[in-house]
N, C-alpha and C positions, 0 to 999 in steps of 0.2 A: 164426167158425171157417173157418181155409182147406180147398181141397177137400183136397190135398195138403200137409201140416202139415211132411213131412222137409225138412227146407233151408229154410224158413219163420224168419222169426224173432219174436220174441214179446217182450212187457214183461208180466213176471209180479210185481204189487205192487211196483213201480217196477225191479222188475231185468231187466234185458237178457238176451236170449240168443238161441242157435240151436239148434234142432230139431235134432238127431244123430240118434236113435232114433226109430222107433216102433212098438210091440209089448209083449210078455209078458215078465214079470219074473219069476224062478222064485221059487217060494215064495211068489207074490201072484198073486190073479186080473184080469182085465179087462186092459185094456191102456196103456201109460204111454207119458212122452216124454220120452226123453231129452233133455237140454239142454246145451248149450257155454254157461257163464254169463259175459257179456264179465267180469266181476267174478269171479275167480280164488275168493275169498273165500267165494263163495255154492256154491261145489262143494262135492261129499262122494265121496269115493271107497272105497269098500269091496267085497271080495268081486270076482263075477265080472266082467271086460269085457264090457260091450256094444258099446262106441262109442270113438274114443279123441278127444282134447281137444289142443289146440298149445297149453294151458300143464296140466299132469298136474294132476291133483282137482280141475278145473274144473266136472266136470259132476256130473250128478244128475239123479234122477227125479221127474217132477211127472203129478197127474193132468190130463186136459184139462178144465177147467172152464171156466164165463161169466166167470170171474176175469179171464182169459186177456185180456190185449188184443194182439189179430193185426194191428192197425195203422190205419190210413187213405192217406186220396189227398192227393198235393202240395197238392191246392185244400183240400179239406177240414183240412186241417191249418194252409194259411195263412189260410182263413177266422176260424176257431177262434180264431187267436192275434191277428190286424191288425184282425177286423170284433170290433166291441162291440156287440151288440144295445141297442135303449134299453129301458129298464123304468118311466122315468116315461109315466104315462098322455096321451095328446094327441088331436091330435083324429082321427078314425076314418077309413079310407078304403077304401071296396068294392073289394073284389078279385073278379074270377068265374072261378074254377077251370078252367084251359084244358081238363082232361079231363072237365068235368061235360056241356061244351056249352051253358054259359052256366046250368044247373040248380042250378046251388048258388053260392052267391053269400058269401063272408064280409069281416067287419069288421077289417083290420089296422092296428096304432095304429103310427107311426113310420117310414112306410116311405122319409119324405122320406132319415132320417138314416141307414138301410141304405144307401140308394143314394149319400149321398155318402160314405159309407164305403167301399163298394165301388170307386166312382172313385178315392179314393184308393190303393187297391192298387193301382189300373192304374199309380200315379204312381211305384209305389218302386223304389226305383235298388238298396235294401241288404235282403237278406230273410234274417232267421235264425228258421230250426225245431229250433233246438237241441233234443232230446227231449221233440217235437211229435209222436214214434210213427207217421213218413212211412212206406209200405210201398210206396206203387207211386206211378207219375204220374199214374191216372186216365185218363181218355177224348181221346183224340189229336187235338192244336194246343189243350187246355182252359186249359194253362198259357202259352201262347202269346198266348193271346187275354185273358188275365186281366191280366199284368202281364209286358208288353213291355219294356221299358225296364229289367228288372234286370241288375247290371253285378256285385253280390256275392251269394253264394249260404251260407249254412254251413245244412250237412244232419247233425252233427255227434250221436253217438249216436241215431239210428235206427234203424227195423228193416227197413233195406232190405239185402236178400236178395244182391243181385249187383250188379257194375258196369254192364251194360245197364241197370236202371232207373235210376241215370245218368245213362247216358247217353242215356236216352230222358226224362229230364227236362230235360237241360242241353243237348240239340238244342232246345230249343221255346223257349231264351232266346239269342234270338240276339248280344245285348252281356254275354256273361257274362267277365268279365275276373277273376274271385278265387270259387275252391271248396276251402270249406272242408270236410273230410269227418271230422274228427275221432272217434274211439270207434265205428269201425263192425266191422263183417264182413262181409267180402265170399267169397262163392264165387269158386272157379278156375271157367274161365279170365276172366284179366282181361280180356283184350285185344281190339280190334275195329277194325276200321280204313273204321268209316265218318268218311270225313276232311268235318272242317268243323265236326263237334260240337263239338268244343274249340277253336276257330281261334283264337279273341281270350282265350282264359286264358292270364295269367300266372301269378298263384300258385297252386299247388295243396297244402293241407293235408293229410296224410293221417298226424298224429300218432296213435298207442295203434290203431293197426289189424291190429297183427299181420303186415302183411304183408311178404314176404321180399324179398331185393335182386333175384330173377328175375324176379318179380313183379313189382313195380315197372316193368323195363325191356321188359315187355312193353304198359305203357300209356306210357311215355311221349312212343313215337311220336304217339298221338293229339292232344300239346299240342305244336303247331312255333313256338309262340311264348311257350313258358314259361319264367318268367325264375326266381321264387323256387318255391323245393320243398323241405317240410318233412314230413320222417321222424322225429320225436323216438317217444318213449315204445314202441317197438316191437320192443322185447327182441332185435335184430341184435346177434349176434356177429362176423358176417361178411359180407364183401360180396362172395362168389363172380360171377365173371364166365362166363357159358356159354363154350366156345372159339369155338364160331363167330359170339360176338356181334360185330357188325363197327356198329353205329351209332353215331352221332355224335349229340348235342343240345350245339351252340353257343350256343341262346338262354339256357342255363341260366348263371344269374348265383350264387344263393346254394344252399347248401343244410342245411340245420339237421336234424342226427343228436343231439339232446342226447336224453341219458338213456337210451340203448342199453346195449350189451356188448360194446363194441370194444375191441380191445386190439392190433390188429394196424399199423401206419403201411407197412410194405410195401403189403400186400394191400388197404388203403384209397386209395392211390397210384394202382394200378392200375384199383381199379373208377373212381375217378374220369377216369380220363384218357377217360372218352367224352365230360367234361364240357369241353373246352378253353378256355371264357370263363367259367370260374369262380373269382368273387372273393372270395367270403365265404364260410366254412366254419366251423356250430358244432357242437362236438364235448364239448359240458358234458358234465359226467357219465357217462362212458363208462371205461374201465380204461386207458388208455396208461400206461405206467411209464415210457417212453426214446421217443428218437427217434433209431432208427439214420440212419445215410449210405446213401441209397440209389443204386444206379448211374443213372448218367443218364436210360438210356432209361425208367427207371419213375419218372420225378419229373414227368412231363407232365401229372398229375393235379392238383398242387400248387406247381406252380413260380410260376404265374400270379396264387397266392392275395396280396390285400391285406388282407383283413381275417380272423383267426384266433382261434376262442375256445377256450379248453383246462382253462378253467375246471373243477376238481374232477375231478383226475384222479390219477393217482400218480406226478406227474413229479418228482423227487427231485437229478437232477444238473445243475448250471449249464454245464456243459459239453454239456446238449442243446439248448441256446441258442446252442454253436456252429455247431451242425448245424442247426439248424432256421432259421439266418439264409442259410447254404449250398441249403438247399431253396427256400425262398420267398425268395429275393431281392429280390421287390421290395413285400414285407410292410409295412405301415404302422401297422396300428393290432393289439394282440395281448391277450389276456384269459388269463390263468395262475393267478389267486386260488385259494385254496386248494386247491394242491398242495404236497406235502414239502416240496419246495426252499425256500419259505418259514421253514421250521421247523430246518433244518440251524442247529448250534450258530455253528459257523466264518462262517455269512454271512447270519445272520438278519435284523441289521440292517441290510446293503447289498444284499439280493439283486434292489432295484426296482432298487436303482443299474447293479449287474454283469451281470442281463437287458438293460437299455438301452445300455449300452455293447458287447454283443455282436452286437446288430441294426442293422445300419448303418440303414434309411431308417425304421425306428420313429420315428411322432410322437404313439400313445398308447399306454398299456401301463396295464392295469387300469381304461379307462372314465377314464382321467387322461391331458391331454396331458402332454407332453413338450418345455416350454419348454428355446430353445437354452441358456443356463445351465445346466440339470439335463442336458441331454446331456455337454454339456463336462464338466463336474464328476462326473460319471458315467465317463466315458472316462480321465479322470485317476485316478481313485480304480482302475479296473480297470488301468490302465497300474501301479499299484505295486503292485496286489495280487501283478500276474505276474513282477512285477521282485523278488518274494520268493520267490518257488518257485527250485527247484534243477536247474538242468535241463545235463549236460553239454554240449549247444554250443546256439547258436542256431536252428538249423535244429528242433530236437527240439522246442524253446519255440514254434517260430512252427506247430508241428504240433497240438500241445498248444493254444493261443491264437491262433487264426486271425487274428486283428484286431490281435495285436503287432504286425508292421513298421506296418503301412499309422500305427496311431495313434499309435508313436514319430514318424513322419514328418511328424506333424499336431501334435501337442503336446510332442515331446522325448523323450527316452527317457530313463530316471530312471537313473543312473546315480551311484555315488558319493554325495556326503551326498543326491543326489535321490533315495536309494532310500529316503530318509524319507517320501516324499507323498503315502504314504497315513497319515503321522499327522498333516501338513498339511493334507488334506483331513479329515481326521477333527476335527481341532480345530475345522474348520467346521460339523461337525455339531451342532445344538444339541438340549439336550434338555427335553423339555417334561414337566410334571407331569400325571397326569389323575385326575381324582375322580369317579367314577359315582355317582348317588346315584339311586333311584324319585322322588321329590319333587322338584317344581319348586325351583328352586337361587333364586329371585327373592322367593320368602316367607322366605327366611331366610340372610342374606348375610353369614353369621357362618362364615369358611373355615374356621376351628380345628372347628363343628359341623360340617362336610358332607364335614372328614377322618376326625374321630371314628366316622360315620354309613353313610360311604360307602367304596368299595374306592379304594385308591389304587394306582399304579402310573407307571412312566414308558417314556418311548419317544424314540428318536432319531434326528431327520430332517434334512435338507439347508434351509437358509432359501431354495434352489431348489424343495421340491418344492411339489406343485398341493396345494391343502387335500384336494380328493375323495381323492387316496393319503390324506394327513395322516387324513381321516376313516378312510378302512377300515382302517389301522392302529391306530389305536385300537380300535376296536370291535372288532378280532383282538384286541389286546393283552386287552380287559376281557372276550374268549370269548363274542363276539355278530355275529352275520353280519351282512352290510351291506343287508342288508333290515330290521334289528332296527327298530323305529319311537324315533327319538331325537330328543335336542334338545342341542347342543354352544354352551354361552359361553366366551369369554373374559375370566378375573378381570383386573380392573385394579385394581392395590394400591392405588395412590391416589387410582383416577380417579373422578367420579360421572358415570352410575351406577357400581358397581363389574364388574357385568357388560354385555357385550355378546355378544349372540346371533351366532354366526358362521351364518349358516342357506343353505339353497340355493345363494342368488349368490353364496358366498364361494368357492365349489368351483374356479372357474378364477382364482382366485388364486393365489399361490404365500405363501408363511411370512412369509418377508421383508415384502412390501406388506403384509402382515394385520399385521404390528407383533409378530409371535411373536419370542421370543428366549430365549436360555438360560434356563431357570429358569420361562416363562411357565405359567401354570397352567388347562389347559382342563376344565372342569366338564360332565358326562355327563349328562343324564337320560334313560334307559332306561324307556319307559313298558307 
């Protein structure tokens, strides 16, 4: 039991939480604890406030019982987990009790392999206490002196209380270069500026922490050389900038917001621009719907970005692939998978194509490159799309289609019977059959059974594109994410065997090389 239990954090039969309360419940005698349960799920809210919780019916009340585990020490906790005591019997060796004065004297079996287990701590470079129940650092330089040499740290669901223990754990490792802090709670205030603690971190973890964008910018002075920083799971809607925040972190290279509550591209524009050397930015799962044009001076944030993930979002119009090629100019690689815009009737089938054609220096788009062929063929096919729209003079069309002049000037401008070439291009599209089946397709190579048996469908791709697109369209087409665990052949009518497995290596291929063509027929198994 701690002396002071409020602000304390606890694992109550494997559940986390923080001490809110403590005192009298009306209606009951003795005295309870209120808890903030990091698990939303294990709350109960009823009746009167005592305490209040940063996600509502989070918390509840619990007796203080031995149940209760209030935590341990860095050491104790990495003992626990890296030392393995022995239990086979060996042979005996006197120990004499430093506090007895030599009066008491015992037999301990093993001691040879404590001690090089112990040595081995000293050696490790990578330490994870993932919900190893860490509370404090223990008795000062203990960690220091135990295992010097560590370079990664994850302290990730803990019951550590505040950012000072911390950073009074992560001073006493002097090459610490990656802290991972995952599933914590931390108390206000963050912030400290004893400089040096953090000197050699680059990444810093602090996914499902709760904590706010003010927050944040008040520890990130203490890391002057942190490169990657990750915010996911931490329910931000906004990234409010104080007015008089005036700091700058240049070192910062990525920074991964997936699975928030964003929906703002202004107001994220801005909080970023403290970040000026920021290349990577993911933004999975978050709410954007559009990507307005924003004025100059607030794109400082994201003009710089190369790599962009947007991944399951609500983006719906291809015309925010104007805009967003206008912002990040000099974007390269971009992640969009399920969003709307895929699913629009008018452009379901081209929309990798007409995203690619809108981003001048794009060279992947969906975790698939972007061989020069698919761009050409990409840019032709968006060149006739725009050459079918109705637009009263040219000027209105080049406003509407940012990238008309420049890629008439590069490929033609379709004019007269050329305003057919997007059925010219379209003739190139070829379309492949696909048969999903649970059952290994290799026990029974009879097609007529594995149509009858299985879901059929088809889809239609460029003999430019990379098999990895070719894959995740499919698995869209048969309403299975590209995490789904599968196995994809290709039927050969007359060949033996009759299938061949397209697996891994095929992904940087494109159609064509793989031997796909009209009509070819890929075989699904979905396990």
């Amino acid at each position: 039991m701690v002396l002071d239990p409020l602000g304390a954090r606890l694992n109550h039969n494997g559940s986390l939480g923080t001490v809110r309360y403590v005192g009298a419940v009306e209606g009951t005698t003795g005295t309870w604890l209120g808890v903030e349960w990091d698990d939303p799920a294990r709350g109960k809210h009823s009746g009167k406030e005592y305490f209040t919780c940063q996600i509502p019916g989070s918390g509840s009340f619990i007796r203080n019982t031995p149940s209760i585990n209030w935590g341990c020490t860095f050491l104790e906790a990495l003992l626990s987990k890296y030392v393995e005591l022995p239990h086979a019997s060996e042979s005996p060796e006197t120990v004499i009790l430093g506090s007895s004065n030599g009066a008491i004297a015992v037999e301990a079996v093993g001691l040879d392999k404590v001690r090089m287990k112990l040595s081995n701590v000293g050696t490790l470079r990578e330490i994870s206490l993932n919900m190893q129940n860490v509370a404090t650092p223990g008795p000062s330089g203990e960690i220091a002196q135990t295992c010097p040499y560590v370079r990664g740290l994850d302290l990730s669901q803990s019951l550590i209380p505040s950012w000072e223990v911390i950073a009074a754990i992560a001073g006493q490792l002097h090459h610490l270069e990656t802290l991972t802090l995952n599933s914590n709670r931390f108390q206000s205030p963050l912030g400290f500026s004893d400089s040096g603690t953090f000197s050699r971190v680059t990444e810093l973890r602090l996914n499902n922490t709760l904590l706010g964008w003010h927050q944040l910018l008040t520890v990130l002075p203490d890391f002057p050389v942190l490169s990657a920083l990750e915010l996911g799971y931490n329910r931000l809607s906004c990234l409010s900038v104080p007015s008089d925040h005036a700091l700058s972190f240049p070192s910062v290279r990525s920074i991964n917001l997936d699975s928030n509550f964003l929906a703002s591209l202004p107001e994220l524009a801005i909080a970023l621009g403290s970040f000026p050397q920021l290349e990577r930015l993911l933004l999975t799962s978050n709410h954007f719907e559009n990507i307005p044009l924003l004025p100059r001076e607030q794109r400082d944030g994201i003009r710089q970005l190369k790599h962009l993930t947007l991944t399951n979002n609500r983006i719906s119009k291809l015309s925010d692939f104007d805009t967003l090629n206008i912002l990040c100019p000099e974007l390269l690689s971009l992640n969009v998978s399920g969003n709307p815009v895929f699913e629009a009737p008018d452009t379901k089938s081209s929309a990798r194509q007409l995203i690619i054609a809108r981003m001048t220096h794009l060279t992947s788009l969906d975790f698939s490159s972007i061989s020069r062929q698919e761009r050409k063929d990409s840019e032709v096919l968006y060149l006739s799309h725009v050459a079918q729209q109705s637009f009263e003079n040219e000027d209105l069309r080049s406003i509407a289609y940012p990238r008309w002049r420049e890629l008439c000037e590069e490929h033609g401008r379709p004019s007269g019977p050329r305003i057919s070439v997007r059925n010219t291009l379209g003739s190139k599209l070829i379309t492949l059959q696909v048969i999903s089946t649970n059952s290994d397709p290799t026990l029974n190579v009879n097609l007529e059974v594995l149509k009858s048996s299985g879901n059929c469908d088809t889809i239609r791709v460029l003999p430019t594109m990379g098999f990895k697109a070719i894959r995740f369209k499919v698995l869209k087409t048969l309403k299975y994410t590209i995490n789904t665990n599968h196995r994809i052949w290709l039927w050969l009518d007359r060949g033996f065997p009759p299938l061949i497995e397209l697996d891994e290596t095929s992904n940087d291929r494109d159609a064509e090389w793989l031997g796909l063509e009209n009509g070819s027929i890929l075989i699904v198994q979905v396990k």
